[in-house]
C-alpha positions in Angstrom: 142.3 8.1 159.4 140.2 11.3 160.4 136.9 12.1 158.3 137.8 13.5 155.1 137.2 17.4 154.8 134.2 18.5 153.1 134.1 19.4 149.8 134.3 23.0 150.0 137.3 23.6 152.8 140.6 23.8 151.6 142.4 20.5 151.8 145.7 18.9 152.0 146.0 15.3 150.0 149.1 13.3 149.9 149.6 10.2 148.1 152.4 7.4 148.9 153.5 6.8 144.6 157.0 5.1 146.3 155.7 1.5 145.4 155.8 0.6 148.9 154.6 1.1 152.9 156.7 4.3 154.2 156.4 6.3 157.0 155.9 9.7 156.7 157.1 11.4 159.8 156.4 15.2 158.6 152.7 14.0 158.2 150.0 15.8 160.7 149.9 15.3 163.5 152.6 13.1 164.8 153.4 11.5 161.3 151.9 8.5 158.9 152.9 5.1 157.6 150.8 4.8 154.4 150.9 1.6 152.1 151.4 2.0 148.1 149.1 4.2 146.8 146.9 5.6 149.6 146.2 8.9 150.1 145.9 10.8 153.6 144.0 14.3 153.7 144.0 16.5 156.6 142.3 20.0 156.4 144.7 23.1 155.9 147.9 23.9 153.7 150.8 21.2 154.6 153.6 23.9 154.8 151.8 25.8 157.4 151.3 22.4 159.4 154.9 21.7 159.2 155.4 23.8 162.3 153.9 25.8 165.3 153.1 29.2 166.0 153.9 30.5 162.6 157.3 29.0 162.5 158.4 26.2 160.1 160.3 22.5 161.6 163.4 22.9 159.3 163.8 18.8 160.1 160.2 18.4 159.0 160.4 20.6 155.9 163.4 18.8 154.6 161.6 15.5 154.9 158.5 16.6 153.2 161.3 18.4 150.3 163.5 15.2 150.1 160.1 13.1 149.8 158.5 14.9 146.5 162.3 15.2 145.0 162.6 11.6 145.3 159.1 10.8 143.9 157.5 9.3 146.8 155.1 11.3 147.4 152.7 13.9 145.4 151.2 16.6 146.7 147.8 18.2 145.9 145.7 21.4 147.9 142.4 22.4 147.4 138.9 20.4 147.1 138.9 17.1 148.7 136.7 16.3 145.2 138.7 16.1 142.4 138.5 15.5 138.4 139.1 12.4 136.8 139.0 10.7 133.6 139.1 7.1 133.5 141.6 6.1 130.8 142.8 3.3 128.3 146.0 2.2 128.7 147.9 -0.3 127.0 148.9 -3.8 128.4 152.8 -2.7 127.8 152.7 1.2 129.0 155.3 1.4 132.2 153.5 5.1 134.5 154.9 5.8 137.7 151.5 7.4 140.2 152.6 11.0 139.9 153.6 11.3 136.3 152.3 14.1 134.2 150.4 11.7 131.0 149.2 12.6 127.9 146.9 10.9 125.4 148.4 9.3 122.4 146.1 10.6 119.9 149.1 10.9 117.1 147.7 8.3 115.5 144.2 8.2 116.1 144.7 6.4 119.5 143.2 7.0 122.7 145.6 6.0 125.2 147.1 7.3 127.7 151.2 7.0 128.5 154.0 9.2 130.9 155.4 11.9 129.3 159.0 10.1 130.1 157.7 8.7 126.8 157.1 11.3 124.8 158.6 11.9 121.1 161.5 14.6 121.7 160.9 16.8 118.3 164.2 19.1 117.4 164.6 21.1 121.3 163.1 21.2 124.4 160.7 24.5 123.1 159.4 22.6 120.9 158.6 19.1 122.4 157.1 21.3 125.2 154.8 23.2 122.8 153.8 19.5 121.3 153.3 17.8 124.5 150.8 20.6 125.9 148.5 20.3 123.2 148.2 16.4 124.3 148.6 16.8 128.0 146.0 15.5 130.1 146.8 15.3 133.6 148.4 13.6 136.5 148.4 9.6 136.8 146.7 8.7 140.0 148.2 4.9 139.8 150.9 3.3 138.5 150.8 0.8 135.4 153.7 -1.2 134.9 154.8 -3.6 131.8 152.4 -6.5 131.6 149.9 -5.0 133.8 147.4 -5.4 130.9 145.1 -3.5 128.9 142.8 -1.3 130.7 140.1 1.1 130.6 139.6 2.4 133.8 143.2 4.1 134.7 142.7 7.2 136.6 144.3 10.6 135.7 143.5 13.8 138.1 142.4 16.8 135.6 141.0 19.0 138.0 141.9 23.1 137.0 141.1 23.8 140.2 143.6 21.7 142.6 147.0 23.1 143.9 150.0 20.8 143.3 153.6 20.7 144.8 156.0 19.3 141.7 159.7 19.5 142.2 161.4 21.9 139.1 164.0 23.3 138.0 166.3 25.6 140.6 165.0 29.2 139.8 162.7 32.2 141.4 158.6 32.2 140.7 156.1 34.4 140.6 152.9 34.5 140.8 150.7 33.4 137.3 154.5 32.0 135.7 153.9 29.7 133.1 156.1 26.1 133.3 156.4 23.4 131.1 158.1 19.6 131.5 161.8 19.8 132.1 164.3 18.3 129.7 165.6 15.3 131.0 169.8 13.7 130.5 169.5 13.4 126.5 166.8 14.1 124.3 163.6 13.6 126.6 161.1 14.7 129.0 160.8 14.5 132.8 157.7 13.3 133.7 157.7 15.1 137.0 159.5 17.8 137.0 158.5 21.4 135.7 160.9 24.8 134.5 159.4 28.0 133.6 158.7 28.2 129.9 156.7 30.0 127.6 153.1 30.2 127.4 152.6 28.1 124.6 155.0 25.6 126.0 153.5 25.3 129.6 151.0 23.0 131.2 151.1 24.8 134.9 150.7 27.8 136.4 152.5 28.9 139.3 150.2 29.9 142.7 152.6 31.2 144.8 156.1 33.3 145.3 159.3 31.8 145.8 161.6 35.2 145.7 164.7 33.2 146.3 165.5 29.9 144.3 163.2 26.7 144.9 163.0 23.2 143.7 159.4 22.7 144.5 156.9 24.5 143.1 153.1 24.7 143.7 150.9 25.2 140.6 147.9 25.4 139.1 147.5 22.5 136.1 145.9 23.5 132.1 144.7 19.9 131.3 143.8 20.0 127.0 141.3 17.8 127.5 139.7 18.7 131.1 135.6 19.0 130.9 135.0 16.8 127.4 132.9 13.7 127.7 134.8 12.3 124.9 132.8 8.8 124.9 133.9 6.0 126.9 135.7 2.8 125.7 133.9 0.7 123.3 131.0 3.5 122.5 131.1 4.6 118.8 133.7 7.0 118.1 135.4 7.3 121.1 138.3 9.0 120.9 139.5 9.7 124.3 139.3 9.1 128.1 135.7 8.4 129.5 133.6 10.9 130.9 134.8 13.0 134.2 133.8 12.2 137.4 134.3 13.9 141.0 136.8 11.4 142.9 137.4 11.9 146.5 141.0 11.7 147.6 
C-alpha cells in the first residue's frame, strides 16, 4: 500500500464494508483486493482516476457504480484525517460498516444503532425530520448480534469529508439538501439518500448531476459533531466519547 497522503491534499479513501476479501478491479492503479474492513487511499478524486486523458473507462465506472449500490464499498474524499467518536453500542445492535447511525438518546440512552432501525413516525417527512435531530454519522465497522457491549465503536463525523452514497434516481444541484430514503414498508434505508427538505436532511450535495444519478457525493450535518460529550463511565455521560482525528 503506497504512503498515505498528507493531511492537507485532497484524498480518495475507500473502504471494503462487503464482509469479505474482494477485489476491486477499478481501484488505482491496476486494481485492489482488500480484506473486510480495510481502507485503501490514493491521492486525487476516484472519478477522475477511473480513466485517462480526461476521459472516463465506462467498464471501470460501472464497477465502481455496481460496487457502492450493492454496499460493498463506501466512498469518502477529502482529508486523509477524519472525525470520529468512539461509541457505545449494545451487545444485541446488528450495523453494517457504511450505515448512516444515530444515537438513541429517546430514552436517555447513549448508544448508538443503524438508521435501518429507526422508529418510522406517521410518513417519511416526518421520520426524516426526527432522525436528523439524532443523526450522528457514518459507522466505520460493522457490529453484528452478539458481538457484545462496547464502547469504543467508531462513527466518522467529520463536516468536512466528501462521500459517494447511492440515492434515489433524480437530478442534483449544488448545496441540495437529502435526507434517508424510505425503505419497502414503513422504514428507513440506512444508506441510501433522496432530496428532502432542509429540516429533514442530513447531507448536502457537492456536486452537479444535470441528468438523473443514483450516486451522489455529499457533504454530511452530523447533530452531534464537535461535543465532548464525556466518555463511557465518566459522570453524566450522555453520548459518544470525545472526537479524535483518525487516519483512514
Amino acid at each position: 500500500m503506497p504512503a498515505a497522503p498528507t493531511t492537507n491534499q485532497f484524498s480518495t479513501i475507500v473502504r471494503n464494508t462487503s464482509g469479505s476479501t474482494m477485489t476491486f478491479s477499478f481501484l488505482p492503479p491496476h486494481g485492489r483486493t482488500l480484506t473486510a474492513g480495510q481502507e485503501y487511499s490514493f491521492a486525487g478524486d476516484i472519478q477522475t482516476r477511473l480513466g485517462t486523458g480526461g476521459r472516463i473507462n465506462k467498464r471501470k465506472f460501472d464497477a465502481f457504480k455496481a460496487a457502492i449500490l450493492a454496499g460493498n464499498i463506501t466512498v469518502r474524499q477529502g482529508s486523509v484525517t477524519g472525525e470520529v467518536a468512539l461509541c457505545e453500542v449494545l451487545n444485541t445492535t446488528v450495523i453494517a460498516a457504511g450505515d448512516l447511525v444515530f444515537i438513541d438518546n429517546g430514552s436517555g440512552g447513549t448508544d448508538v444503532k443503524s438508521a435501518a432501525v429507526y422508529t418510522w413516525t406517521t410518513n417519511i417527512l416526518t421520520t426524516q425530520t426526527n432522525f436528523k435531530a439524532q443523526f450522528l454519522g457514518v459507522a466505520l465497522a460493522a457490529h453484528a448480534n452478539g458481538g457484545g457491549h462496547i464502547y469504543t465503536f467508531p462513527v466518522d463525523v467529520s463536516p468536512d469529508l466528501i462521500w459517494q452514497f447511492p440515492c434515489t434516481s433524480e437530478t442534483h444541484n449544488i448545496s441540495d439538501t437529502l435526507g434517508l430514503a424510505k425503505a419497502a414498508g414503513n422504514a428507513l434505508l440506512p444508506q441510501s439518500l433522496v432530496k428532502a427538505t432542509a429540516a429533514a436532511s442530513i447531507a448536502r450535495c457537492t456536486s452537479i448531476d444535470s441528468s438523473v444519478a443514483v450516486i451522489v457525493n455529499v457533504r454530511l450535518e452530523s447533530e452531534f459533531r464537535g461535543f465532548d460529550v464525556g466518555a463511557a463511565g465518566s459522570t453524566g455521560a450522555t453520548g459518544p466519547q470525545g472526537f479524535q482525528g483518525a487516519s483512514g
